[in-house]
VOGU-3710 file (C-alpha; in Angstrom, 3 decimals, decimal comma):
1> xxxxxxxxxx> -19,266/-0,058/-25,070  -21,346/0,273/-21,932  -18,925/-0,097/-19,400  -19,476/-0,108/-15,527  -16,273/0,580/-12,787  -16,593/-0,671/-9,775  -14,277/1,461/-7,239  -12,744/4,865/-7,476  -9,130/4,360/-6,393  -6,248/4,589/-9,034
11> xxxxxxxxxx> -7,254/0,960/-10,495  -10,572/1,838/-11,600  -9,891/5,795/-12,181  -7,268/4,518/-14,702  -9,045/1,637/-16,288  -11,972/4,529/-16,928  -9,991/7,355/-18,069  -8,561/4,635/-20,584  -11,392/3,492/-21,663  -12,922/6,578/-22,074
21> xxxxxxxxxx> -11,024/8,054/-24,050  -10,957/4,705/-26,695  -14,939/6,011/-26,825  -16,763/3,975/-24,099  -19,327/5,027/-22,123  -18,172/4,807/-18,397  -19,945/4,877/-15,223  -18,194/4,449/-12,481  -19,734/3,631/-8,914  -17,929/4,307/-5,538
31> xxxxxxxxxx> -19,318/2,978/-2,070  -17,278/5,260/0,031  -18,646/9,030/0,157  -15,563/10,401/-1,559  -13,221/9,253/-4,620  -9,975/8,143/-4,693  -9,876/4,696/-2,972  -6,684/4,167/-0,388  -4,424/7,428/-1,579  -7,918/9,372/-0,852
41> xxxxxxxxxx> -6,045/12,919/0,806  -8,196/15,613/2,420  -7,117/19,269/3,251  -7,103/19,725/7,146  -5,201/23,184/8,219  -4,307/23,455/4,819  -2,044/20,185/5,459  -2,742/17,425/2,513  -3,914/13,743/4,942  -3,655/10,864/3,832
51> xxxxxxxxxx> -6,435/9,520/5,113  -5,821/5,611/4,774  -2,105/5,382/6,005  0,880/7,348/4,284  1,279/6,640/0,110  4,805/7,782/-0,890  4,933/7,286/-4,978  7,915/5,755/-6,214  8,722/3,901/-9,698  11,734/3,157/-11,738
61> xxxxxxxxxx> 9,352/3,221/-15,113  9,671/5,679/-17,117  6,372/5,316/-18,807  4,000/5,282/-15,387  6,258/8,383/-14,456  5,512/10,083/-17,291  1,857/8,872/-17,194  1,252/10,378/-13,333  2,684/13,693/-14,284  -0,400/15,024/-16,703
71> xxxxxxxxxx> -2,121/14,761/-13,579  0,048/16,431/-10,538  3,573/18,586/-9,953  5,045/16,109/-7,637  8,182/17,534/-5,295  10,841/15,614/-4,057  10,196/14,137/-1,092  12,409/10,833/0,042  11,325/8,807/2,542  13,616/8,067/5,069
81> xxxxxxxxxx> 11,718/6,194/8,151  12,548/6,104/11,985  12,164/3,013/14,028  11,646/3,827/17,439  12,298/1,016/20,277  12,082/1,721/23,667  12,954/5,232/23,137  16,155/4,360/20,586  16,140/5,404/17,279  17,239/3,743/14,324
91> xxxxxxxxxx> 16,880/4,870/10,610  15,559/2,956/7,973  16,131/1,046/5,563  19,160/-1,215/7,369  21,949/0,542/6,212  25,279/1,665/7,905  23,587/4,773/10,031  21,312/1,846/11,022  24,374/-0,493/12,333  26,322/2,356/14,191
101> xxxxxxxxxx> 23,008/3,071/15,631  22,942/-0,551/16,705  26,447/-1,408/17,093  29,002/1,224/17,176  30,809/0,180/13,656  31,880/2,804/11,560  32,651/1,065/8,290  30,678/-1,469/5,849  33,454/-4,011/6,969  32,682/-4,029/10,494
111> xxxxxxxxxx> 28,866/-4,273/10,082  29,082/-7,114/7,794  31,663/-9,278/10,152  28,536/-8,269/13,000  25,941/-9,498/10,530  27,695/-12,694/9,427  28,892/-13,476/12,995  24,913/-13,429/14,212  23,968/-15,193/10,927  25,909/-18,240/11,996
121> xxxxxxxxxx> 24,614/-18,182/15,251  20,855/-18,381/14,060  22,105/-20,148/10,485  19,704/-22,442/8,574  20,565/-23,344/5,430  16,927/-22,500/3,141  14,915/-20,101/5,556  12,034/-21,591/5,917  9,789/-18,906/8,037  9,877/-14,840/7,927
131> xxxxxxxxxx> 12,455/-15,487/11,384  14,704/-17,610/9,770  14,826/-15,310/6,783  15,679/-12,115/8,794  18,046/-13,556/10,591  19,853/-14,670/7,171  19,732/-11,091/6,292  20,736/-8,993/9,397  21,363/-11,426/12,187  19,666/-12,169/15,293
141> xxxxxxxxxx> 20,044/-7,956/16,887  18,444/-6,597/14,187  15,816/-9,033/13,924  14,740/-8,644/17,625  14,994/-5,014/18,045  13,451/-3,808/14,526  11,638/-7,053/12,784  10,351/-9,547/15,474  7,600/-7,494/17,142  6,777/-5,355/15,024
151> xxxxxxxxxx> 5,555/-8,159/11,852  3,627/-9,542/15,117  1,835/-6,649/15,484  1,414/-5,983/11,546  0,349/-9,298/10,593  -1,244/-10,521/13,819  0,946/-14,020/13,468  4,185/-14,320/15,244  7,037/-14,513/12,465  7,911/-17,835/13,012
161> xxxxxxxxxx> 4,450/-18,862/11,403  4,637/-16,724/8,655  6,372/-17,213/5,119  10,337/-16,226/4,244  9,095/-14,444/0,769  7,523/-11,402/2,732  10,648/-10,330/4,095  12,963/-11,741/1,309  13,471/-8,201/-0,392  13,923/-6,433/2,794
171> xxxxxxxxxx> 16,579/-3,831/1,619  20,202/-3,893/3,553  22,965/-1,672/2,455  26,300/-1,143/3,651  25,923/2,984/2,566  25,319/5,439/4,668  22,024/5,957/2,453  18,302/6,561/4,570  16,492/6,766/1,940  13,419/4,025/2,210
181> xxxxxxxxxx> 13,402/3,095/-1,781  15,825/2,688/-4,349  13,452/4,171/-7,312  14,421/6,283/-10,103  11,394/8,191/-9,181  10,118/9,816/-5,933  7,890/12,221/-4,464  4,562/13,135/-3,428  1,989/15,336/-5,176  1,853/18,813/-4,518
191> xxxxxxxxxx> -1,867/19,402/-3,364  -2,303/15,941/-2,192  -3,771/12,814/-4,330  -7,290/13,512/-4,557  -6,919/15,883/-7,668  -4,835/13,110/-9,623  -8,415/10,695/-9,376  -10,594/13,843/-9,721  -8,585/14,624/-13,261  -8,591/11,070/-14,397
201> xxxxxxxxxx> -12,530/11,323/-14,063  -12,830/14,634/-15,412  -14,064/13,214/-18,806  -17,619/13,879/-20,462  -18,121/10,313/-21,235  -17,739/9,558/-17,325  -19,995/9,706/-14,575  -19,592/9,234/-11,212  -22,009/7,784/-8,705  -20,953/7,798/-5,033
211> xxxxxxxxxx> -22,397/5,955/-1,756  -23,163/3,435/-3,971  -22,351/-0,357/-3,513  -22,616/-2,452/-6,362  -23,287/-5,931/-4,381  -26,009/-4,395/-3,351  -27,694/-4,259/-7,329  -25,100/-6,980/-8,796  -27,953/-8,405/-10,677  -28,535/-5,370/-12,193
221> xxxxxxxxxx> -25,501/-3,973/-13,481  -24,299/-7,669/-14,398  -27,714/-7,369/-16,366  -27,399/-3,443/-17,548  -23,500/-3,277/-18,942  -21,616/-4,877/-21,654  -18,488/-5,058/-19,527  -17,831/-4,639/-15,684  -14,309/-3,683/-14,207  -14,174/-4,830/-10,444
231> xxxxxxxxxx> -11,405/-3,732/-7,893  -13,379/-4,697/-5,070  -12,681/-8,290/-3,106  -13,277/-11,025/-5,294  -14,602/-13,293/-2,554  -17,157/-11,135/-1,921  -18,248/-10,590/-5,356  -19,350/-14,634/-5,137  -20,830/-14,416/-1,783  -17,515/-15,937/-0,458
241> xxxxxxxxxx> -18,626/-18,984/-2,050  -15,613/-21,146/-1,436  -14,497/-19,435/1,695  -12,964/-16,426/2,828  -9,767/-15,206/1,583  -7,636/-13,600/4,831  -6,985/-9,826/4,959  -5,539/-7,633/7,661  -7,469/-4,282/8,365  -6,142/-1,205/9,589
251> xxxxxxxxxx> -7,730/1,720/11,970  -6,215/5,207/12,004  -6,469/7,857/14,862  -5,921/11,196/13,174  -6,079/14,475/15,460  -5,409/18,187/14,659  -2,852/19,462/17,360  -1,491/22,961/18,090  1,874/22,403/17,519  3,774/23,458/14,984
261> xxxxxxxxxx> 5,914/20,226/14,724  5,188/16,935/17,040  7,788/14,179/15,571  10,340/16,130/12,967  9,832/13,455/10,194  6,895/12,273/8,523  6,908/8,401/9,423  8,153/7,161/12,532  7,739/3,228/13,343  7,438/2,044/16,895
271> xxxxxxxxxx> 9,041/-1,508/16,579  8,079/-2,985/20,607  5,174/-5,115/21,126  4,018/-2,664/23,913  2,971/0,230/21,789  -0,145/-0,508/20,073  0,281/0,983/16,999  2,783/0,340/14,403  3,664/3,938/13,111  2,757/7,251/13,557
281> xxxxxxxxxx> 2,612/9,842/10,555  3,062/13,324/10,415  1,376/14,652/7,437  2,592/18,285/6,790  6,325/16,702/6,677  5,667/14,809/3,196  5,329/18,850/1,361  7,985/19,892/3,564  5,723/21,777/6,539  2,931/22,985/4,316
291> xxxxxxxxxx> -0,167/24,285/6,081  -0,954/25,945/9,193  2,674/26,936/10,894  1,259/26,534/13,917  -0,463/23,348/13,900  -0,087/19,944/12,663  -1,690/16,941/11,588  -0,839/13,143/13,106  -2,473/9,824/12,425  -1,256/6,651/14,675
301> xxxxxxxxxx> -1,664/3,592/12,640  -3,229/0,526/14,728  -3,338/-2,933/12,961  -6,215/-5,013/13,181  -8,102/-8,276/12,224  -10,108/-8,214/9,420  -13,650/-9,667/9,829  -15,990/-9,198/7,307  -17,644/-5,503/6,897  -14,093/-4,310/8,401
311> xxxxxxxxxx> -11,974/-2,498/5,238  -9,556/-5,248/4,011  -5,694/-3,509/3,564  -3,656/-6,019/3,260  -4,115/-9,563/1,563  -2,447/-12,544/3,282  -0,531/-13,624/0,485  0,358/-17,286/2,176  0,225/-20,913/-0,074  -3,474/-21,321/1,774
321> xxxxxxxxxx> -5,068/-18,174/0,877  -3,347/-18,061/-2,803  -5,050/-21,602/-3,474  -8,426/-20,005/-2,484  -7,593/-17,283/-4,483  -7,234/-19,229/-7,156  -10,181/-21,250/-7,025  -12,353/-18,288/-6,910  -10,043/-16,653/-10,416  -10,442/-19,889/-12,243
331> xxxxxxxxxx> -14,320/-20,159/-11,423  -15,078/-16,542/-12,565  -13,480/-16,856/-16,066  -17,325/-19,071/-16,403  -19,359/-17,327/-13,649  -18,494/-13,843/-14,548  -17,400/-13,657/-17,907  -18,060/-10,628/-18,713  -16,582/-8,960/-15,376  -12,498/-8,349/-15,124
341> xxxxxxxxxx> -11,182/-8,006/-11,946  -8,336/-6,434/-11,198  -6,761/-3,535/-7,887  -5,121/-4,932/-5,306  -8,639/-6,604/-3,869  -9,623/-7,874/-7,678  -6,192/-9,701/-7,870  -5,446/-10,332/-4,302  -2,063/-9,043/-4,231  -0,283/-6,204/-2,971
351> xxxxxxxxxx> 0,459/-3,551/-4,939  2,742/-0,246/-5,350  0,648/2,846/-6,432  3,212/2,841/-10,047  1,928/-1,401/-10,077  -1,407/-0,136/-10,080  -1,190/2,201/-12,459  1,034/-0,364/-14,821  -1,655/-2,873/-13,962  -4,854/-0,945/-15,549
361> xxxxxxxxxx> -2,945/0,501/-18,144  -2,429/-3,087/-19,561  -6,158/-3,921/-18,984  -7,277/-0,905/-20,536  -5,680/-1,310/-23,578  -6,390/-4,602/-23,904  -8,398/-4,340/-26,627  -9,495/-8,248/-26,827  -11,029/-7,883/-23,115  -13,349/-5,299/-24,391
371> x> -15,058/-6,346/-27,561
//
């Protein structure tokens, strides 16, 4: 088969490797100037950046583990965040270092009469907003110091107007355990995430065509391959036909500084609704101070509205947009029938780097989609 990938990122560099290797021709077209998508790193002062906002894999399957590893050593790097409020620190997850930081308790007892007795005070019986949900989870302290500003800033929409389910998971332990996730499997790849893409696409039967946008020449390909995977925004593939779906965009200030260590961790949030951005990252911190000793690398993380021709992060995941979402999936199945759309843009939902992976894995060996 004659197959066409639209986008370079771990979606379409898996769906291709795949798909190569079952004996299709693949070309596969990228409009940025580099591979890689998202988890794109670059070496700067021989510190790995992540370019578009830190990507910490974790995964408790076995097989997407295993999968990852032909392509990268990965070390063992946990992620344990600091929220920063005014100057206090708090570590994250919620956990018990989190409520002696906030309270003074000592033991999982004491934190949880705190919780329950703020609970009560803000108690609705079926949360019916992202506030009302917080406040079911870690009472009314927690929810103004670490959640209420901040998801302002992130989503643009004060949390009162936005749904319970984004905050549902939110994990609270009564450990003294900082570590962010609760996977099986963590780390980050040794030498950055680049080579993992650039491996994937090291095949004979792929070819790779940068600066190149393919709603530019839709006609064309649509015309010139048998099949077309698309991880780009479905919306935009039908001329936003029906309407726009919402995103939230991101912009990242990254500078080189001679300093051998500006924050001491590698993700620090600021939670207030006075600092503008929502985190700042220090690179060299996720291999453990790699690179120059005597410089580092930070990026400050500001959120932003997406308008079209802005990069879409984020999809807004509320009943509106996933109705519009779904008019535009059930009208392709006869518009596009030949195209399958999947990455987080494709399938307008947020996804974990080991989701992706599990995602176009299951497409690419879908043999039915690619008679």
């Amino acid at each position: 088969m004659k197959l066409l990938v639209v986008g370079s990122g771990l979606f379409g560099a898996v769906v291709a490797r795949e798909r190569a290797l079952a004996g299709d021709q693949v070309t596969v077209i990228e409009k940025r100037d580099h591979i890689a998508g998202n988890i794109y790193t670059e070496d700067v002062a021989g510190i790995q950046v992540h370019r578009y906002g830190a990507h910490i894999f974790h995964t408790n399957s076995e097989r997407v583990w295993q999968y990852v590893q032909q392509f990268a050593t990965f070390n063992r790097f946990t992620n344990q965040v600091i929220a920063n409020y005014h100057d206090r620190l708090f570590n994250l997850p919620f956990n018990m270092n989190t409520f002696h930081q906030m309270w003074g308790v000592t033991t999982p007892a004491e934190a949880q009469a705190k919780i329950a007795e703020q609970q009560q005070a803000g108690a609705t019986r079926r949360p019916h907003n992202l506030e009302e949900q917080a406040i079911a989870l870690v009472g009314t302290d927690i929810y103004e110091t670490l959640i209420k500003e901040y998801t302002a800033k992130q989503w643009g929409r004060a949390p009162i107007d936005l749904p319970a389910f984004i905050i549902r998971r939110l994990p609270v332990r009564f450990t003294y355990d900082n570590n962010y996730f609760s996977d099986i499997h963590q780390g980050i790849p040794v030498g950055g995430y680049t080579q993992i893409v650039a491996k994937m696409l090291k095949l004979p039967t792929i070819s790779v065509q940068l600066n190149t946008d393919f709603l530019t020449k839709k006609a064309a390909y649509l015309a010139d391959y048998d099949r077309i995977v698309y991880s780009g925004m479905i919306d935009a593939f039908f001329d936003y036909q029906f309407g726009a779906l919402g995103y939230r965009s991101l912009r990242f200030a990254t500078e080189l500084l001679d300093t051998p260590n500006f924050q001491g961790n590698a993700v620090i949030n600021y939670t207030d609704a006075e600092t503008p951005y929502t985190r700042i990252i220090e690179h060299k911190h996720f291999e453990f101070g790699a690179g120059n000793r005597q410089q580092t690398v930070i990026t400050r993380e500001y959120p932003a509205i997406w308008t079209p021709g802005a990069e879409p992060y984020y999809p807004i995941n509320d009943p509106e947009n996933d109705a519009l979402f779904q008019q535009y999936r059930q009208y392709a199945a006869t518009a596009a029938p030949k195209v399958i759309f999947g990455g987080r843009l494709g399938a307008y939902r947020y996804y974990n780097m080991d989701q992706v992976i599990a995602a176009a894995l299951q497409v690419a060996r879908n043999e039915q989609l690619f008679k």
